[in-house]
PDB file of N, CA, C and O in Angstrom, chain B, residues numbered from 101:
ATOM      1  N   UNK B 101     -74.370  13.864 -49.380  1.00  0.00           N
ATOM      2  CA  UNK B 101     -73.676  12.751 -48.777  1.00  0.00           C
ATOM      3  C   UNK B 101     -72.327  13.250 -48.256  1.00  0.00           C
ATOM      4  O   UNK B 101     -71.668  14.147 -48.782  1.00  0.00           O
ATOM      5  N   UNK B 102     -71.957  12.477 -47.024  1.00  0.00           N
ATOM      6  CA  UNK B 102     -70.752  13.327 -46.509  1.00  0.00           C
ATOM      7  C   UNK B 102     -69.522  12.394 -47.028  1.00  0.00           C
ATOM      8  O   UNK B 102     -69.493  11.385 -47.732  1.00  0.00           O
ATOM      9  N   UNK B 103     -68.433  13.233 -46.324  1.00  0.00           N
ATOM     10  CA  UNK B 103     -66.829  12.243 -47.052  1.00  0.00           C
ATOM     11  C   UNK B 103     -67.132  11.179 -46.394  1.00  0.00           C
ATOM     12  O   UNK B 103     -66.941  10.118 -46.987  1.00  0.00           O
ATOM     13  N   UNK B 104     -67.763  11.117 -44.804  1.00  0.00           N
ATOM     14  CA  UNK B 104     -67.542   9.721 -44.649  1.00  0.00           C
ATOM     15  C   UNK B 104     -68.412   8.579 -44.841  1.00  0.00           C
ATOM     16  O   UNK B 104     -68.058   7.406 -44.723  1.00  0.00           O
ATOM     17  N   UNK B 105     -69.887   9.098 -45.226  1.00  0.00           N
ATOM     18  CA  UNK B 105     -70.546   8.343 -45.796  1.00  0.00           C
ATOM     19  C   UNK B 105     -69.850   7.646 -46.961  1.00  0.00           C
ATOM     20  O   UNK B 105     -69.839   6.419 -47.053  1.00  0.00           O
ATOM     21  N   UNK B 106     -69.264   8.464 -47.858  1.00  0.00           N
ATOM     22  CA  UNK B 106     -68.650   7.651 -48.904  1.00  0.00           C
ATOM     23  C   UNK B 106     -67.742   6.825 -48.909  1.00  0.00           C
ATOM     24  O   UNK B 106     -67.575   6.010 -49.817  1.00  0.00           O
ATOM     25  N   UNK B 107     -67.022   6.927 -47.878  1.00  0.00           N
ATOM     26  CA  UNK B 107     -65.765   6.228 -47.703  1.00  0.00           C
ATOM     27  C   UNK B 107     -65.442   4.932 -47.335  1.00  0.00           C
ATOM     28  O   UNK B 107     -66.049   4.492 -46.359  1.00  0.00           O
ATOM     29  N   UNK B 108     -64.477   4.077 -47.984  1.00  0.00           N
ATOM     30  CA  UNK B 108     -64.963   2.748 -47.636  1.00  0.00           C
ATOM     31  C   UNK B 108     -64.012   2.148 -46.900  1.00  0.00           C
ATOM     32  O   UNK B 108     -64.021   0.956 -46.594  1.00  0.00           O
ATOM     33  N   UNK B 109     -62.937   3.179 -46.516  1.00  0.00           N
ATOM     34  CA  UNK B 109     -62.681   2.535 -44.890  1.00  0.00           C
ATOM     35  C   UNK B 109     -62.014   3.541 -44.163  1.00  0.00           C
ATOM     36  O   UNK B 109     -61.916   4.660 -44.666  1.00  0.00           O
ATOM     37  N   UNK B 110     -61.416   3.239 -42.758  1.00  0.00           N
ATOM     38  CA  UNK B 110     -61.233   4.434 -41.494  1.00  0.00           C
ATOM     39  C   UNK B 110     -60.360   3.794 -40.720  1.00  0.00           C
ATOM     40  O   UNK B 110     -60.672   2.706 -40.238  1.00  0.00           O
ATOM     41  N   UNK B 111     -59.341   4.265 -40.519  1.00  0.00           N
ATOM     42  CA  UNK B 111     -58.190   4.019 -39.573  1.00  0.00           C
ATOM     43  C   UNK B 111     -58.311   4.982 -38.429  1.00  0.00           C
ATOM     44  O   UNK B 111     -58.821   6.092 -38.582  1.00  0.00           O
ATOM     45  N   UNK B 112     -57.770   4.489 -37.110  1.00  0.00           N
ATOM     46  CA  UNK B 112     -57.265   4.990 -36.226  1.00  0.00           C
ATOM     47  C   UNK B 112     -56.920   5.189 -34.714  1.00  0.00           C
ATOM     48  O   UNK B 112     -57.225   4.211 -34.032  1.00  0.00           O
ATOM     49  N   UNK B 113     -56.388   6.168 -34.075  1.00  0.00           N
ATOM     50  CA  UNK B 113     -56.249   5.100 -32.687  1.00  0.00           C
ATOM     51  C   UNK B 113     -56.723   5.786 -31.789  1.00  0.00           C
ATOM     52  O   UNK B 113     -56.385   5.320 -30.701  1.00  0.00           O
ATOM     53  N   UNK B 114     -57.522   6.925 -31.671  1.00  0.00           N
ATOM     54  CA  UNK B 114     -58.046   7.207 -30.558  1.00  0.00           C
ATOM     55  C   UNK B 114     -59.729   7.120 -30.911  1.00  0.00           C
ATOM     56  O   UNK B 114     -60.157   6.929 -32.049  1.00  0.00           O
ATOM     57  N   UNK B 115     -60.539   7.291 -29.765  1.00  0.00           N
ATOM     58  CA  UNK B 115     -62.263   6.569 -30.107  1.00  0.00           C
ATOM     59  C   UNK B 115     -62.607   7.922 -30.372  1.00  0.00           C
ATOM     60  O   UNK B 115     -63.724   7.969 -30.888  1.00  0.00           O
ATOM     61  N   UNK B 116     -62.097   9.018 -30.227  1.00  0.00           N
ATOM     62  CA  UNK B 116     -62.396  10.731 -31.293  1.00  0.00           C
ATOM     63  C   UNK B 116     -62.351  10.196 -32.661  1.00  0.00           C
ATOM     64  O   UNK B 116     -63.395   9.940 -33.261  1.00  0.00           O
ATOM     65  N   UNK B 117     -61.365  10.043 -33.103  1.00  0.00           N
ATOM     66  CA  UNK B 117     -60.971   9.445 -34.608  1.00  0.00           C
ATOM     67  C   UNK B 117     -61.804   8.475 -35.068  1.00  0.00           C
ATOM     68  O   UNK B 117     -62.074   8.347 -36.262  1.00  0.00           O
ATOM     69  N   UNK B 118     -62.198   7.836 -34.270  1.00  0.00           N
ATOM     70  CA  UNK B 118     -63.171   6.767 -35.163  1.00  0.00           C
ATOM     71  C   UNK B 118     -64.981   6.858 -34.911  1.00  0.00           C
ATOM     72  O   UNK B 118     -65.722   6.127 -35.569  1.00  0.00           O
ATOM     73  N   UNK B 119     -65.456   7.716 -34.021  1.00  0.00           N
ATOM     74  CA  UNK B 119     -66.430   7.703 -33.910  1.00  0.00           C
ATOM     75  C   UNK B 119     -67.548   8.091 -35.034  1.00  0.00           C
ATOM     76  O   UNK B 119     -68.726   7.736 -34.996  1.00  0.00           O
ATOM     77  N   UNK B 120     -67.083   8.701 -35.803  1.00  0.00           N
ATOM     78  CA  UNK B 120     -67.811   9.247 -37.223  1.00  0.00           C
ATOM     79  C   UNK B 120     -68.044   7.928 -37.558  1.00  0.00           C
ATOM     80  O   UNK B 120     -69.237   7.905 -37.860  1.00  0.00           O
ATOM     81  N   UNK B 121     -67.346   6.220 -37.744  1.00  0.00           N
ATOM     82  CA  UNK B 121     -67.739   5.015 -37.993  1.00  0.00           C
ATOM     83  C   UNK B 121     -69.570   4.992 -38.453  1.00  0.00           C
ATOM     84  O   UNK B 121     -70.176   4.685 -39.480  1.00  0.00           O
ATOM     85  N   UNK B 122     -69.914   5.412 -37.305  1.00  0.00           N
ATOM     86  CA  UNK B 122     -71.634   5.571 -37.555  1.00  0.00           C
ATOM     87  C   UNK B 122     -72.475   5.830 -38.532  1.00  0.00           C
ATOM     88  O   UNK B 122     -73.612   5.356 -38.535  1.00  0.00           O
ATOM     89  N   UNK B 123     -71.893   6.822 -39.731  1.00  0.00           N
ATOM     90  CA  UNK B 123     -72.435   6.768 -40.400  1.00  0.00           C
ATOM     91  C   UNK B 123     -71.870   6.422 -41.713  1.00  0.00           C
ATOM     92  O   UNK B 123     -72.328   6.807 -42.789  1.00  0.00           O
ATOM     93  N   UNK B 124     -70.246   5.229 -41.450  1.00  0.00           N
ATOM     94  CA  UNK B 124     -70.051   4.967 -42.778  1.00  0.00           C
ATOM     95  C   UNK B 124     -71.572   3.747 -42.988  1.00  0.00           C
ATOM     96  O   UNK B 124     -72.472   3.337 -42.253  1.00  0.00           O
ATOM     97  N   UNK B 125     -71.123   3.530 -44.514  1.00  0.00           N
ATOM     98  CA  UNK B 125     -71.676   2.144 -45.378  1.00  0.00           C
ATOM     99  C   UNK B 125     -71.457   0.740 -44.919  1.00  0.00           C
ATOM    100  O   UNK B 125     -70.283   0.416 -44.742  1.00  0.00           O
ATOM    101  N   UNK B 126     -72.250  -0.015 -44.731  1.00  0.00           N
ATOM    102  CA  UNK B 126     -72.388  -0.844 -44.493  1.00  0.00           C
ATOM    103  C   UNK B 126     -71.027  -1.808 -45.559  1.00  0.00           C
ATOM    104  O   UNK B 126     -70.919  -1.904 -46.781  1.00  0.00           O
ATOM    105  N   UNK B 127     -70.114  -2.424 -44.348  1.00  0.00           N
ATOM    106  CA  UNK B 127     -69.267  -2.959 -45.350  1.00  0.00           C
ATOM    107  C   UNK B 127     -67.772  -2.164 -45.644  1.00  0.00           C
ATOM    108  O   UNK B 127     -66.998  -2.382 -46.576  1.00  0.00           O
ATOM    109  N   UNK B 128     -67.667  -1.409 -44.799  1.00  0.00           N
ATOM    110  CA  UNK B 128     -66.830  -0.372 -44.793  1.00  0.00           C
ATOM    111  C   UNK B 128     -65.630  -0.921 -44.032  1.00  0.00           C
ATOM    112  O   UNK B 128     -65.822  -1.707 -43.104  1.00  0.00           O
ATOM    113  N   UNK B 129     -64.353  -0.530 -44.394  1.00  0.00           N
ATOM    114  CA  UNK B 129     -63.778  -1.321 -43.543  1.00  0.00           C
ATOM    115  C   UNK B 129     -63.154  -0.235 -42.468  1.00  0.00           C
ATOM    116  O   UNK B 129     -63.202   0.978 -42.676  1.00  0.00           O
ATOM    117  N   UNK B 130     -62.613  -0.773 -41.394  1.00  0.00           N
ATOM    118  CA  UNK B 130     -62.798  -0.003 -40.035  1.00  0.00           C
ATOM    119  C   UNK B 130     -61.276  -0.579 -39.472  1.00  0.00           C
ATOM    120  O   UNK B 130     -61.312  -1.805 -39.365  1.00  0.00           O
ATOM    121  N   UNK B 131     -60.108  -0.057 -39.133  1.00  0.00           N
ATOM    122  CA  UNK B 131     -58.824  -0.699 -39.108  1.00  0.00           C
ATOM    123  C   UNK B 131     -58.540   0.242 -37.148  1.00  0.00           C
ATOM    124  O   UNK B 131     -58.052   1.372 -37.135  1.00  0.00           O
ATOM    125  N   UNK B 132     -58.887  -0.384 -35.934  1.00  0.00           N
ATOM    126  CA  UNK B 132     -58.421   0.418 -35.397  1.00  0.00           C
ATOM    127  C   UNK B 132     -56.835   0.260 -35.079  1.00  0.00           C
ATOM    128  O   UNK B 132     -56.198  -0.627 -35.647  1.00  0.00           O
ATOM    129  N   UNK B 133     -56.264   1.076 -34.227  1.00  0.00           N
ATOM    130  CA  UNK B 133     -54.807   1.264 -33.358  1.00  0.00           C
ATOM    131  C   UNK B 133     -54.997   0.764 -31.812  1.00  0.00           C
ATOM    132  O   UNK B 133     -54.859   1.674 -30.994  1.00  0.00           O
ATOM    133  N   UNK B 134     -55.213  -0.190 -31.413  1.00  0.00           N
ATOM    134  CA  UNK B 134     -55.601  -0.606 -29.846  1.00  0.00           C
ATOM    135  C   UNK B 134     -53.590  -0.189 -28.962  1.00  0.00           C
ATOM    136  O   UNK B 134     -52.568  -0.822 -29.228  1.00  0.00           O
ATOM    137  N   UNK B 135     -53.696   0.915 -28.053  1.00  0.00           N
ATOM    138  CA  UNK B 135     -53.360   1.024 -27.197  1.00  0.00           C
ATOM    139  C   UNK B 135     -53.155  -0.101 -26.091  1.00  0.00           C
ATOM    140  O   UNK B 135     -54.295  -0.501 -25.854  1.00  0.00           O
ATOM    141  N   UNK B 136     -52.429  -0.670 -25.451  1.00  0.00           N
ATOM    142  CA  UNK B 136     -52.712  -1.701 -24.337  1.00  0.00           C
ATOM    143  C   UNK B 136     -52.649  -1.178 -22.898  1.00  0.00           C
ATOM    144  O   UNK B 136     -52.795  -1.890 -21.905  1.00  0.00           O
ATOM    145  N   UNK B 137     -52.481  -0.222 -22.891  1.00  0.00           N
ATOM    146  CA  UNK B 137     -52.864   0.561 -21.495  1.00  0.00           C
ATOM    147  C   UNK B 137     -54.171   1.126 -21.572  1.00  0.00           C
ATOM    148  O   UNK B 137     -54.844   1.357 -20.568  1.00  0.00           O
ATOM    149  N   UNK B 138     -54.484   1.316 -22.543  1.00  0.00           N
ATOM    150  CA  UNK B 138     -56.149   1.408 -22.573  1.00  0.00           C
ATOM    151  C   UNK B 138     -57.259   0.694 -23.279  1.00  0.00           C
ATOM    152  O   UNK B 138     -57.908   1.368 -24.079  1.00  0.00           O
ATOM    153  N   UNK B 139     -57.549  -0.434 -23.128  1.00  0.00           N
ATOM    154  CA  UNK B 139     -57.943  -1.582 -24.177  1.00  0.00           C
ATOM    155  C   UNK B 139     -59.699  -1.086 -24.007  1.00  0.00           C
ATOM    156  O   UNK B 139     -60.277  -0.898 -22.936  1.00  0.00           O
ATOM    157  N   UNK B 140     -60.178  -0.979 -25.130  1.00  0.00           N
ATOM    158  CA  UNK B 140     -61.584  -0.590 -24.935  1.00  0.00           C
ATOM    159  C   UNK B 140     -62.231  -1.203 -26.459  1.00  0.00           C
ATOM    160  O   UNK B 140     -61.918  -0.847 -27.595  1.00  0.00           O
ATOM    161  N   UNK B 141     -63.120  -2.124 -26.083  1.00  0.00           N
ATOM    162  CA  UNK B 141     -63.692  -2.693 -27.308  1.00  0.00           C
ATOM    163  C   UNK B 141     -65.052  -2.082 -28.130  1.00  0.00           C
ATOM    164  O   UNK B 141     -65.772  -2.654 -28.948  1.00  0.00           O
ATOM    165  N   UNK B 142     -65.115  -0.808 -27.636  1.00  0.00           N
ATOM    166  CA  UNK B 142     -66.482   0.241 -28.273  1.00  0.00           C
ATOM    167  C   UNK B 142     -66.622  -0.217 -29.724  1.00  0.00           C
ATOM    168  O   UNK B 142     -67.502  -0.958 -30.163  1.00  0.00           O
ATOM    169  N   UNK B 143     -65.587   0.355 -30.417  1.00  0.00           N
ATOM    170  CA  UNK B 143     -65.192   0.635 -31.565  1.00  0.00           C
ATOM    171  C   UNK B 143     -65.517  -1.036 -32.444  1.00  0.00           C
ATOM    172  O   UNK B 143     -66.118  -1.501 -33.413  1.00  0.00           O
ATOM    173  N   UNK B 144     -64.966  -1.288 -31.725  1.00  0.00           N
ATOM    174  CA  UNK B 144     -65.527  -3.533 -32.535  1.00  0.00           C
ATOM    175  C   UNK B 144     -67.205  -3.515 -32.373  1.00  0.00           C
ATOM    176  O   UNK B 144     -67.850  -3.951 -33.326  1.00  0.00           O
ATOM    177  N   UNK B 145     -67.693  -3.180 -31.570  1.00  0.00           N
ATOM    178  CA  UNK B 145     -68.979  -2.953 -31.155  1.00  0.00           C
ATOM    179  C   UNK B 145     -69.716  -2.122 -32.146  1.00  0.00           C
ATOM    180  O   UNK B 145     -70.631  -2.522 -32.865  1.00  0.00           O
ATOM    181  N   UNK B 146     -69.394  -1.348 -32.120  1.00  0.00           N
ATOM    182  CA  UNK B 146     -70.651  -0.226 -33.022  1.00  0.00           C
ATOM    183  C   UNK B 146     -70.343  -0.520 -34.347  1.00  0.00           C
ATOM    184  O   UNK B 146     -71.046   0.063 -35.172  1.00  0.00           O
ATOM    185  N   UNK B 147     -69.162  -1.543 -34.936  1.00  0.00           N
ATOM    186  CA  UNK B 147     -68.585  -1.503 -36.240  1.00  0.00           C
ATOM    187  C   UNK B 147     -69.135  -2.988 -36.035  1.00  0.00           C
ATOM    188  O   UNK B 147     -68.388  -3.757 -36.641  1.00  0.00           O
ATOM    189  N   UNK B 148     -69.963  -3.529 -35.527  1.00  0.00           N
ATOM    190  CA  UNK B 148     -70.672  -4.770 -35.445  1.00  0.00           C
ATOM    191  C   UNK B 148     -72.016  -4.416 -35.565  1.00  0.00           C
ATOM    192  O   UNK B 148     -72.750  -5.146 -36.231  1.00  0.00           O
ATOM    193  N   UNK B 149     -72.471  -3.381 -35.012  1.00  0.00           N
ATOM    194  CA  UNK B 149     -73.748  -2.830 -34.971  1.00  0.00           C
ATOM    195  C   UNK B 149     -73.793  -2.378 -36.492  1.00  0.00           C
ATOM    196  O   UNK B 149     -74.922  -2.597 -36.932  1.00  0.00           O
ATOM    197  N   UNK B 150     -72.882  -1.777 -37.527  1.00  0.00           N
ATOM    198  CA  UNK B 150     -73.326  -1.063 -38.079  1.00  0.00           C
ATOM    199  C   UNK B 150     -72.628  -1.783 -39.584  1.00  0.00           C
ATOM    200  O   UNK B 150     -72.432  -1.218 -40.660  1.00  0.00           O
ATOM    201  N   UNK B 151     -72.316  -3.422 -39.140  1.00  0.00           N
ATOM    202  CA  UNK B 151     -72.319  -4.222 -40.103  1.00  0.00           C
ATOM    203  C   UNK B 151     -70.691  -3.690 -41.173  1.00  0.00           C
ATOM    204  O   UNK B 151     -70.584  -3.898 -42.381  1.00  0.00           O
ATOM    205  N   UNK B 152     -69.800  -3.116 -40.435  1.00  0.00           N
ATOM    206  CA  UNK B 152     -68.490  -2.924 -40.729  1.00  0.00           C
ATOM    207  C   UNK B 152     -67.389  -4.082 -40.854  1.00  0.00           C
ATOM    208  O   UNK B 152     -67.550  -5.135 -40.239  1.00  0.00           O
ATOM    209  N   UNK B 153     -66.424  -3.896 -41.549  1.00  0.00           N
ATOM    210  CA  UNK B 153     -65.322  -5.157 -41.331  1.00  0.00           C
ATOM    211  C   UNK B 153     -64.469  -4.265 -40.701  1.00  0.00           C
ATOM    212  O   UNK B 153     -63.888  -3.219 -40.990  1.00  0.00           O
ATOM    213  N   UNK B 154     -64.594  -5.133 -39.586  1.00  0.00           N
ATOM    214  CA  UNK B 154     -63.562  -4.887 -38.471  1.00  0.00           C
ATOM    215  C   UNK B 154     -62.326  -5.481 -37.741  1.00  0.00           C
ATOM    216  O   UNK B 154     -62.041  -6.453 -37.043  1.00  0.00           O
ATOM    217  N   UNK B 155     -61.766  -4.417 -38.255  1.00  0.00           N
ATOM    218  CA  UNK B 155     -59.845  -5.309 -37.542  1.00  0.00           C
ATOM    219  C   UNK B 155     -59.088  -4.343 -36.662  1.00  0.00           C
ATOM    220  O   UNK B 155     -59.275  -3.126 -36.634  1.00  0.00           O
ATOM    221  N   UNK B 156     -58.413  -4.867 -36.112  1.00  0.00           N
ATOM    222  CA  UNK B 156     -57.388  -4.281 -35.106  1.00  0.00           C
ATOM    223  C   UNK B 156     -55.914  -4.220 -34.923  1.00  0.00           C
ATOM    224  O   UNK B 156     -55.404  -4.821 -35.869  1.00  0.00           O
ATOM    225  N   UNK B 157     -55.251  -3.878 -34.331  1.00  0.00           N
ATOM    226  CA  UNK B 157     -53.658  -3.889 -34.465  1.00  0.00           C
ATOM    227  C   UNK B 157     -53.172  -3.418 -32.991  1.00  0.00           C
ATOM    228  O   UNK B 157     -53.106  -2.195 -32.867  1.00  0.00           O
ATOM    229  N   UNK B 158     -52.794  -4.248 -31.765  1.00  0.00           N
ATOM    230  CA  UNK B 158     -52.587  -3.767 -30.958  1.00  0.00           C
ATOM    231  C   UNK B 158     -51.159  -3.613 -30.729  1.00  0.00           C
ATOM    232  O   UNK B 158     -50.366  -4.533 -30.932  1.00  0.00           O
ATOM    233  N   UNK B 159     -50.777  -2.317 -30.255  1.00  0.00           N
ATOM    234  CA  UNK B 159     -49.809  -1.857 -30.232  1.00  0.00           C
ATOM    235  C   UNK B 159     -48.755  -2.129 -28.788  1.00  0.00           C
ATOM    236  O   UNK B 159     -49.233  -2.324 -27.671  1.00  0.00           O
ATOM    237  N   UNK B 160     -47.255  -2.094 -29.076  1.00  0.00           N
ATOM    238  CA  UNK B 160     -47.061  -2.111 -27.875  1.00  0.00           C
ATOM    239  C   UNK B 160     -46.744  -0.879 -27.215  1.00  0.00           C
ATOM    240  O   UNK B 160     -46.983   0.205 -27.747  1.00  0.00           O
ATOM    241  N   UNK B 161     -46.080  -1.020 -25.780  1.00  0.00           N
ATOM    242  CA  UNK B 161     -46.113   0.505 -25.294  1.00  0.00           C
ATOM    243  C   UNK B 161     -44.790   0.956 -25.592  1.00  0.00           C
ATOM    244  O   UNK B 161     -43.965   0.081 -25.856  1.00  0.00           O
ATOM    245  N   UNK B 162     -44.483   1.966 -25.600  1.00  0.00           N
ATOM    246  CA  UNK B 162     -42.677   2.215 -25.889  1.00  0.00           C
ATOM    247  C   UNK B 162     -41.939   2.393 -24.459  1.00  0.00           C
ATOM    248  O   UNK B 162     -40.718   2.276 -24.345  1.00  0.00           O
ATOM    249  N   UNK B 163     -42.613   2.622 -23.621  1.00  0.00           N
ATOM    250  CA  UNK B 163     -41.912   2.710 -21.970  1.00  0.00           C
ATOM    251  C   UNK B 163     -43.139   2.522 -20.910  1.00  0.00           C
ATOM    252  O   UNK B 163     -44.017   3.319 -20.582  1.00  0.00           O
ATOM    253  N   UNK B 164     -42.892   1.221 -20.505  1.00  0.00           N
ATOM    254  CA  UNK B 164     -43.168   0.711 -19.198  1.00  0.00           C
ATOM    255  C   UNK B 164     -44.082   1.825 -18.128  1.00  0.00           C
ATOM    256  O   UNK B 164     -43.374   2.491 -17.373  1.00  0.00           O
ATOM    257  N   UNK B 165     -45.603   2.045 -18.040  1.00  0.00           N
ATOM    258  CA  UNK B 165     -45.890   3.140 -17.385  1.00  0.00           C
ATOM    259  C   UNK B 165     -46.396   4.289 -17.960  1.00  0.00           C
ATOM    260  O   UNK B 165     -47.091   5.081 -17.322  1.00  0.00           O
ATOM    261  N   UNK B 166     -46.052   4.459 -19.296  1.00  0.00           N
ATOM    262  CA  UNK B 166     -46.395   5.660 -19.710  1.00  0.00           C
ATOM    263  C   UNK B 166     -47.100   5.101 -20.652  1.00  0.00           C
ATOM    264  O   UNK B 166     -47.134   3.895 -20.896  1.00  0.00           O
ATOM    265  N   UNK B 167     -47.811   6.147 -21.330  1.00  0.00           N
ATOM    266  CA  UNK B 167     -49.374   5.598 -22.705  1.00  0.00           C
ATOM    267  C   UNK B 167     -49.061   5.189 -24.168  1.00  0.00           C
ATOM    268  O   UNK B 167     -49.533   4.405 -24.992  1.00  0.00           O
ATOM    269  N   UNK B 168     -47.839   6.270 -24.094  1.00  0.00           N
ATOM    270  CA  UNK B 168     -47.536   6.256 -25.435  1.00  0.00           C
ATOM    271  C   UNK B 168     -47.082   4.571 -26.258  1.00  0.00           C
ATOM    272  O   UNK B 168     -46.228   3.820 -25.787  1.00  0.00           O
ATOM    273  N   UNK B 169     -47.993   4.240 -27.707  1.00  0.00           N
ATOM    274  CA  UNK B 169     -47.792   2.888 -28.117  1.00  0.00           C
ATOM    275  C   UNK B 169     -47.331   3.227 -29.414  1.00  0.00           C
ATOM    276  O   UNK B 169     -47.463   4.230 -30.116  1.00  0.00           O
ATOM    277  N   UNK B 170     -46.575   1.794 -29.598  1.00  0.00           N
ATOM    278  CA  UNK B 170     -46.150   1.762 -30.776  1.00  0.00           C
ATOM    279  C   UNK B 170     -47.281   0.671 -31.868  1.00  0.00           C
ATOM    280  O   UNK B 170     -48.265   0.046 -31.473  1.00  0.00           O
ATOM    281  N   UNK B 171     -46.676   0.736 -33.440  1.00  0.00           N
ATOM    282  CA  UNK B 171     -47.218  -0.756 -33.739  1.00  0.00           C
ATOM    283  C   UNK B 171     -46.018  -0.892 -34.728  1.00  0.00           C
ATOM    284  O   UNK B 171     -45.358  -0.051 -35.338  1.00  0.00           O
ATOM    285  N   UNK B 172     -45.966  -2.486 -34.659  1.00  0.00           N
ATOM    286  CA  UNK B 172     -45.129  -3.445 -35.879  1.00  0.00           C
ATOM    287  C   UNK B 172     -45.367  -2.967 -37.466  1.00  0.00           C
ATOM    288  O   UNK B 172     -46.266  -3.340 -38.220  1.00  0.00           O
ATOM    289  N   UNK B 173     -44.605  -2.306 -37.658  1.00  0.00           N
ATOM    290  CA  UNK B 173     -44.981  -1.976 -39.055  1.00  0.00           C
ATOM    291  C   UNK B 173     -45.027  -3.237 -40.008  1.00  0.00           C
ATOM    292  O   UNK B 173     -45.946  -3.199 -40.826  1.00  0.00           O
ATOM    293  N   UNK B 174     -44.611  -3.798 -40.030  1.00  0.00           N
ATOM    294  CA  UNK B 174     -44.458  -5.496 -40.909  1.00  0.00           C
ATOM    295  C   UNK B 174     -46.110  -6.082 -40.571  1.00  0.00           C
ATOM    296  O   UNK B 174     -46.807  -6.441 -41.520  1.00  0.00           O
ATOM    297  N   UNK B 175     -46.752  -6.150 -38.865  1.00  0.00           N
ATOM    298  CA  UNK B 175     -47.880  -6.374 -38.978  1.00  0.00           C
ATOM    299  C   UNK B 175     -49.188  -5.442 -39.475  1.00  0.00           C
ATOM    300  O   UNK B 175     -50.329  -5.832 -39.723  1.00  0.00           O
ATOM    301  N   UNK B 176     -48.719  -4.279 -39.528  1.00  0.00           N
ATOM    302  CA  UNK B 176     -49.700  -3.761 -39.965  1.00  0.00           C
ATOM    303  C   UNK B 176     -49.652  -3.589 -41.598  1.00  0.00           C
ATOM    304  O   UNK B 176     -50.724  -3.351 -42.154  1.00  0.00           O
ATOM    305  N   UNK B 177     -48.443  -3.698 -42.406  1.00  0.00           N
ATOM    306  CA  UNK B 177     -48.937  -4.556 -43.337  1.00  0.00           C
ATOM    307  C   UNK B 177     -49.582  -5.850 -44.210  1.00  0.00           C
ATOM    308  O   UNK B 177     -50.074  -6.123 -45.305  1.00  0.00           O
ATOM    309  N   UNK B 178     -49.087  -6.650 -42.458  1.00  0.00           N
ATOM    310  CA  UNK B 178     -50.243  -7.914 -42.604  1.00  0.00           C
ATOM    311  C   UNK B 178     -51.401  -7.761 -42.771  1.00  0.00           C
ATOM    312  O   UNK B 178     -51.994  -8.113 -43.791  1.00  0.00           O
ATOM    313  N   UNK B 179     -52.069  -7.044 -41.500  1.00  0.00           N
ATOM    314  CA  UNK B 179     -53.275  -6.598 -41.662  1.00  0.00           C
ATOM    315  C   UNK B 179     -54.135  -6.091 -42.997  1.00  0.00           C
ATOM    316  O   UNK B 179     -55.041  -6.627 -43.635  1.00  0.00           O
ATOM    317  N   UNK B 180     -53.297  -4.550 -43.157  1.00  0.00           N
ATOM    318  CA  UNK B 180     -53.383  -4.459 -44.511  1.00  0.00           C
ATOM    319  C   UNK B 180     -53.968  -5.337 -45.860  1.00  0.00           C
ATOM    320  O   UNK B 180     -55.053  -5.079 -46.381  1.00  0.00           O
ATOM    321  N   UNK B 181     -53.317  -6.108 -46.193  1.00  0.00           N
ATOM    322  CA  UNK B 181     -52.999  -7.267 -46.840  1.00  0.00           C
ATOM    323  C   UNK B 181     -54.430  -7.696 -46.361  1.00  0.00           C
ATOM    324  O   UNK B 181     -55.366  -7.054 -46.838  1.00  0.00           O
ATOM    325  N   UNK B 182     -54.728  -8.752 -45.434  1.00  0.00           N
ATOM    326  CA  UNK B 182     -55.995  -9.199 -44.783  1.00  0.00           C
ATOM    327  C   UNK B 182     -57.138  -8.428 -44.890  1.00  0.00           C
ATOM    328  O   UNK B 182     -58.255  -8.944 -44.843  1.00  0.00           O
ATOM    329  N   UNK B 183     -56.972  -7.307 -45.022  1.00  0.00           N
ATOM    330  CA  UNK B 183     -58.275  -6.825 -45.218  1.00  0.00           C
ATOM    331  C   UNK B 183     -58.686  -6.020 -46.310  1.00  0.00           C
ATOM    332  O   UNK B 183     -59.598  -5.197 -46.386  1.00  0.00           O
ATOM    333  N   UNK B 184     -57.498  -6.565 -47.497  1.00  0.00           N
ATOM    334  CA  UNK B 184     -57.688  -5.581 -48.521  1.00  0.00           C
ATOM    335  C   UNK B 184     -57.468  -4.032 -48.945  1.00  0.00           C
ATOM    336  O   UNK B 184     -57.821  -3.403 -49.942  1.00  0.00           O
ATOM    337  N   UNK B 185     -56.816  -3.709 -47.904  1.00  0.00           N
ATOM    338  CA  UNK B 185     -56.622  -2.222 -47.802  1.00  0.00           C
ATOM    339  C   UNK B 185     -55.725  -1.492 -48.478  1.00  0.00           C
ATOM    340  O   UNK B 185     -55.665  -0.275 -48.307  1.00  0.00           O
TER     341      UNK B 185
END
């Protein structure tokens, strides 16, 4: 069995980082980093397919134009909190 089979949940913000999702456990929880210059809902998708609890945290950008995002640290201890983590 691999680490991420075992593991019962997965953070993160690029769709490299989270694609291993596939073969967690059913029930696993799944926390991504949503970018808003690049909004892509894969990751809610296959963590729907594969019967995951799935949450998000969208970030804002730090300069107008460019990719780089931030997130609310206060909300992502909300989150946190919400999903048991």
């Amino acid at each position: 069995m691999t680490a991420v089979q075992r593991c019962r949940s997965r953070q993160g913000a690029s769709k490299i980082a989270l694609t291993n999702i596939v073969f967690c456990q059913p029930d696993a929880k799944v926390l991504e980093f949503q970018n808003p210059a690049h909004i892509n809902w894969c990751m809610k998708r296959l963590a729907a397919i594969n019967n995951l609890d799935y949450g998000f945290l969208m970030g804002s950008l730090v300069e107008k134009g460019r990719k780089e995002f931030q997130v609310d640290i206060s909300r992502l201890t909300e989150i946190l909190n919400e999903m048991e983590l």
